[in-house]
C-alpha positions in Angstrom: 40.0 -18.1 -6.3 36.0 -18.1 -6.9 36.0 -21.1 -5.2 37.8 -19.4 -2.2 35.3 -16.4 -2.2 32.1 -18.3 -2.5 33.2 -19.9 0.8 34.1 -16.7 2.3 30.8 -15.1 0.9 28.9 -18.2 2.6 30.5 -17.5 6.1 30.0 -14.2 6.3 26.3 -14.4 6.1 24.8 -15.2 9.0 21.0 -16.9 8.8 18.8 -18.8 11.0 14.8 -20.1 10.3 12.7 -21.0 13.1 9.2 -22.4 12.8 8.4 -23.1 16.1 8.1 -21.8 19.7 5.5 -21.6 22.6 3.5 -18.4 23.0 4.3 -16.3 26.0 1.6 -15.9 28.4 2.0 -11.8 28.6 1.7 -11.6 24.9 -0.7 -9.0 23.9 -3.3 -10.4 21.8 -4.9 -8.4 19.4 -8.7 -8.9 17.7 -7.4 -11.7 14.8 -10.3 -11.5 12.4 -11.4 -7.9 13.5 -7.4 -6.7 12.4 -7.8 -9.3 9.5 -10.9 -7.5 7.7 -9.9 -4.0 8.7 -6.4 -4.5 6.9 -8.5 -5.7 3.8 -10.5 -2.4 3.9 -7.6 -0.5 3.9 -6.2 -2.4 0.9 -9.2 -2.3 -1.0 -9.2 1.5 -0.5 -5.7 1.9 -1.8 -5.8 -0.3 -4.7 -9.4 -0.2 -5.8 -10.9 3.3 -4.7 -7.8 4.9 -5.1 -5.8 2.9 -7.5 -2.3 3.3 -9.0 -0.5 5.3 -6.5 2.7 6.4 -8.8 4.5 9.9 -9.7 2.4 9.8 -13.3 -0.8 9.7 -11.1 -0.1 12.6 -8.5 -4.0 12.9 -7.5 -3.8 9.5 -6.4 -0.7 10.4 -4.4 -2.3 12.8 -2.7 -5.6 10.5 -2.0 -3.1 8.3 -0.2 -1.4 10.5 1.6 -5.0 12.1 3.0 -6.3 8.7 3.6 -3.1 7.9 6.0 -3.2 10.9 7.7 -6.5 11.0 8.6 -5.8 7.6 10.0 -3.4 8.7 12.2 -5.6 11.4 13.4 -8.2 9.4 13.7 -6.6 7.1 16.9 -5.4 10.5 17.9 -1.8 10.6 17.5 0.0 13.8 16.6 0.9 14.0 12.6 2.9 15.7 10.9 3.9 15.9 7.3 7.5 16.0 5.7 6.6 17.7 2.2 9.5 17.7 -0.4 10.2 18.5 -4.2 10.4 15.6 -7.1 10.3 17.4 -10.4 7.4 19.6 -10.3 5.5 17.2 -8.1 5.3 18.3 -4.0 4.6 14.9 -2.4 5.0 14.3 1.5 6.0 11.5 4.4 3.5 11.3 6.6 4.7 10.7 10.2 2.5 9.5 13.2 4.3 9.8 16.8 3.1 7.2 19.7 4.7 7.9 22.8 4.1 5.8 25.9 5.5 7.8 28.6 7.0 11.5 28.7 10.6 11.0 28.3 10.6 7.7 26.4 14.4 6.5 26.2 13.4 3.9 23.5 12.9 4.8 20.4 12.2 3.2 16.7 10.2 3.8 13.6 8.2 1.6 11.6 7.6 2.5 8.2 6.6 1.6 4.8 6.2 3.2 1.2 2.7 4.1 0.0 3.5 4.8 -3.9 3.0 1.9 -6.6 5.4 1.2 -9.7 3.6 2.4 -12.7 0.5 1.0 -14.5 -0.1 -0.7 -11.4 -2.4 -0.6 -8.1 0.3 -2.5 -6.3 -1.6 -4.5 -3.7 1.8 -6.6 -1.9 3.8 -3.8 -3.3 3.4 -1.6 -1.4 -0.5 -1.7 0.1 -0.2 -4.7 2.2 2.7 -2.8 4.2 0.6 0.4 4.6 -2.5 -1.4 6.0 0.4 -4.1 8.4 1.5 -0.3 9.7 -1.8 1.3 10.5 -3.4 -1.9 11.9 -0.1 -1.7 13.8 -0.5 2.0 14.9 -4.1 1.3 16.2 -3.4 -1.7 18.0 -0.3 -0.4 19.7 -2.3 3.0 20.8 -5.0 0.8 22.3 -2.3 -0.2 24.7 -1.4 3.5 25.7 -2.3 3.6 29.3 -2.8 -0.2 29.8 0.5 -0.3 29.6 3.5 1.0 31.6 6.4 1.0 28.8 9.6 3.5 28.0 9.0 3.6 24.7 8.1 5.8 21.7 7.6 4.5 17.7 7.3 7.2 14.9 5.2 5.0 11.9 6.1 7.0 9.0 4.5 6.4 5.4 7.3 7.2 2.7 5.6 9.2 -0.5 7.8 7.7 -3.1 10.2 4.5 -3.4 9.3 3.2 -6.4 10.9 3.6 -10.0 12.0 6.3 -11.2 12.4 7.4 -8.0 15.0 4.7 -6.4 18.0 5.0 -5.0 17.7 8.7 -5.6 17.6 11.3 -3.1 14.1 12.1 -3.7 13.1 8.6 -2.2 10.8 9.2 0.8 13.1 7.4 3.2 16.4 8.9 2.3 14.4 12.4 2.6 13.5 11.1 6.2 16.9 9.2 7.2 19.1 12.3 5.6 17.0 14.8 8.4 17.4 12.7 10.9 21.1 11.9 10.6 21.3 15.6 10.1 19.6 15.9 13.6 22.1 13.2 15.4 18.1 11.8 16.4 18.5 8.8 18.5 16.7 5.9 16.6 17.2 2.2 18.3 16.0 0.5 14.9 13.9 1.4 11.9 12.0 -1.7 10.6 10.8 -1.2 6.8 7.4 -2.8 6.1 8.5 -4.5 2.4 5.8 -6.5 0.8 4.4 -8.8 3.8 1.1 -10.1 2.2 1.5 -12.8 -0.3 2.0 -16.3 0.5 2.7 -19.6 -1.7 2.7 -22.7 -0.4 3.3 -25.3 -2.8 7.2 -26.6 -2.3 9.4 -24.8 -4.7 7.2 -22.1 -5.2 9.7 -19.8 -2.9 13.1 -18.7 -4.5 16.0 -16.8 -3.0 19.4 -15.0 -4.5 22.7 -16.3 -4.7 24.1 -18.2 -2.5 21.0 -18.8 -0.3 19.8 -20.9 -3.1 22.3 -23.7 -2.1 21.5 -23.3 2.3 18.7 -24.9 3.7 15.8 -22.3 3.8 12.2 -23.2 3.6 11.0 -24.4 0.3 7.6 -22.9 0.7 6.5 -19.3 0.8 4.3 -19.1 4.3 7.0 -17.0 6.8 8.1 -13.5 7.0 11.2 -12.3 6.4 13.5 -10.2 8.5 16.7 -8.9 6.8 19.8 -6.9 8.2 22.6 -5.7 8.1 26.0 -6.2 10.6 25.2 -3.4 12.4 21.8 -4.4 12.7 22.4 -7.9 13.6 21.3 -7.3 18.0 18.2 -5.6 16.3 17.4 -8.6 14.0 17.5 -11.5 16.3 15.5 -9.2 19.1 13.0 -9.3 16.7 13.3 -12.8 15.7 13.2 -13.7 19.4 9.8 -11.4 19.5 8.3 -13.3 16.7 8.8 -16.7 17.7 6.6 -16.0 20.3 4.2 -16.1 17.5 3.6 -20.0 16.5 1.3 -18.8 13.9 4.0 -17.1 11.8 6.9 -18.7 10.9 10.1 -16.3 10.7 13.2 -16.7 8.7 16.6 -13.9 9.2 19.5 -13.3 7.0 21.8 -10.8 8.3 24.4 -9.9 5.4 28.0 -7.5 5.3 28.8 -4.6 3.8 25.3 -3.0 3.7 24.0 -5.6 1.6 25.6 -4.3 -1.6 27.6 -8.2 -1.9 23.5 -8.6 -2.4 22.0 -6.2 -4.1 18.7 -7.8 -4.4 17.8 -7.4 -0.6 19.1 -3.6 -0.7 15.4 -3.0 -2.9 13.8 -0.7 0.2 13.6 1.6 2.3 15.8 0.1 5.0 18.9 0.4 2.8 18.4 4.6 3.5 18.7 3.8 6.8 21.7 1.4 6.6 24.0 3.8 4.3 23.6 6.2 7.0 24.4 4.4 10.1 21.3 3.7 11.9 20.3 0.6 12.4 17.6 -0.8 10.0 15.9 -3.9 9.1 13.7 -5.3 6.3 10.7 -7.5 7.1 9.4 -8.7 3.8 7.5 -11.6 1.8 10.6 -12.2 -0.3 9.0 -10.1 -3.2 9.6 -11.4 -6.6 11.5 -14.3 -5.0 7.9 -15.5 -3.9 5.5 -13.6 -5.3 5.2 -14.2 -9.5 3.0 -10.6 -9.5 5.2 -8.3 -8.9 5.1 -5.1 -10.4 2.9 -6.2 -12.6 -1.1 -5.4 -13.1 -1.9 -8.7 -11.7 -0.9 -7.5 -8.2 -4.3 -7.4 -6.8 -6.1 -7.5 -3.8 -7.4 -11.1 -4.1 -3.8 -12.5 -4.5 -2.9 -11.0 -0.7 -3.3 -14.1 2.9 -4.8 -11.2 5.0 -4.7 -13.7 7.8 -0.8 -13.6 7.1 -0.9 -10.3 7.8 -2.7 -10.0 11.0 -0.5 -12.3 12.4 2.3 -9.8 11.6 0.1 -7.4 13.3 0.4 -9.5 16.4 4.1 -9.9 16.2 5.0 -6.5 16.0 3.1 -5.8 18.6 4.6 -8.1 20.6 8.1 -7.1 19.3 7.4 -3.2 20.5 5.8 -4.4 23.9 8.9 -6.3 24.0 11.3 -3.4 23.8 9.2 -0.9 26.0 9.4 -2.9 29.2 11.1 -1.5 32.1 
């Protein structure tokens, strides 16, 4: 009977890995070591001006949220904030719109959360997915008017994710998917910004959950991850398909049943808020803990993070968005 469902368990999770692939010639190509050092500065102002970034540090909280809104404003995009309640704490999404044409039939949101776990200054968790979205934002609004695209991409930066906050209702993304939902919005994919700076690349040093411990994924840590669910699946392999016009960045997708929950381990974000309530969602991660030894720990620092890692993601999302947006 184990035996029986380990087999079925195996089938039903569809994966691919892909290393290779030739570059399109219309890829966009963004400034490499110009979006290199300017995601650097943004994670040395979140982990060492600012610091921890966690519900017992609420100043902080606030710092961040100031600092990504001001961003936003700052390549003139339209913000606006989604306050809400946690305890006696009033903390807030911040949500940038980009629209590329007036009645964009498109639409998806990039996002990523921009709290820490406590006693930490989480650089790969979660700073390194704040700075891949605003090097994101900038790079995709440089295109507005270069461009003629039907699209439209809402970057939102959740307040809180972390511990003691998960898989609560007072999780930034639920707060966000819940109103949306609740507004029957139209959302062709969400794609959650989880950890995407720390590479490893000494063979073994990667790890995965059960059963993917027993398939044939990469032994070392140097590709992104891009993790959905069935619903999701189209969405996952567009992107896949997107990033492989990156050689630089190797890309790896599992796509798993029953909203992840017969693997709870890849449910740990904000995609999963998304997923339990019918849109269509997907991770794109380091791996985490099954790569990265520092996790929620004080050792997650900025000198740990491949910022060259992440300005290739840069690039690939860009591409991925450009992509979707052509008529």
């Amino acid at each position: 009977m184990k035996r029986t469902f380990t087999i079925t368990l195996l089938l039903a999770i569809a994966f691919s890995f892909a290393v290779d692939g030739r570059a399109s010639k219309e890829q966009t190509v963004i400034p490499r070591e110009e979006t290199t050092e300017r995601l650097r500065q943004h994670v040395r102002e979140l982990t060492v001006v600012i610091g921890e970034r966690s519900v017992n540090v609420p100043q902080n909280l606030k710092k961040t949220e100031v600092y990504i809104d001001s961003f936003f404003r700052g390549l003139g995009l339209p913000v606006t904030l989604e306050p809400y309640d946690y305890r006696d704490l009033t903390v807030a999404n911040v949500i940038a719109q980009l629209d590329f044409c007036d009645h964009p039939s498109r639409r998806f949101i990039l996002g990523a959360h921009y709290d820490s776990v406590t006693g930490t200054v989480g650089a790969d968790d979660n700073a390194s997915a704040v700075a891949v979205l605003l090097e994101t934002a900038r790079c995709l609004s440089a295109l507005k008017g270069k461009v003629d695209l039907d699209l439209s991409v809402t970057f939102v930066a959740f307040a809180l994710e972390e511990p003691p906050v998960f898989a609560t209702r007072h999780m930034g993304s639920v707060v966000y998917a819940h109103k949306a939902k609740s507004n029957r919005e139209s959302i062709d994919g969400m794609l959650c910004l989880e950890m995407v700076g720390y590479t490893c690349h000494q063979p073994g040093c990667q790890g995965y959950p059960f059963p993917l411990t027993f398939m044939n994924y990469p032994k070392e840590g140097n590709f992104i991850g891009v993790v959905g669910n069935f619903a999701s699946r189209e969405l996952t392999r567009s992107i896949c398909r997107a990033f492989r016009r990156n050689p630089e960045l190797p890309v790896v997708s599992l796509t798993v049943p029953f909203n992840g929950w017969v693997m709870p381990s890849i449910r740990l974000s904000d995609h999963s808020s998304f997923w339990d309530r019918g849109f269509k969602a997907v991770m794109i991660t380091d791996s985490a803990f099954y790569r990265n030894p520092y996790y929620h720990t004080t050792a997650d620092t900025l000198d740990k993070l491949d910022f060259g890692f992440m300005a290739q993601l840069v690039g690939s999302l860009v591409m991925f968005f450009e992509g979707q947006g052509q008529r």
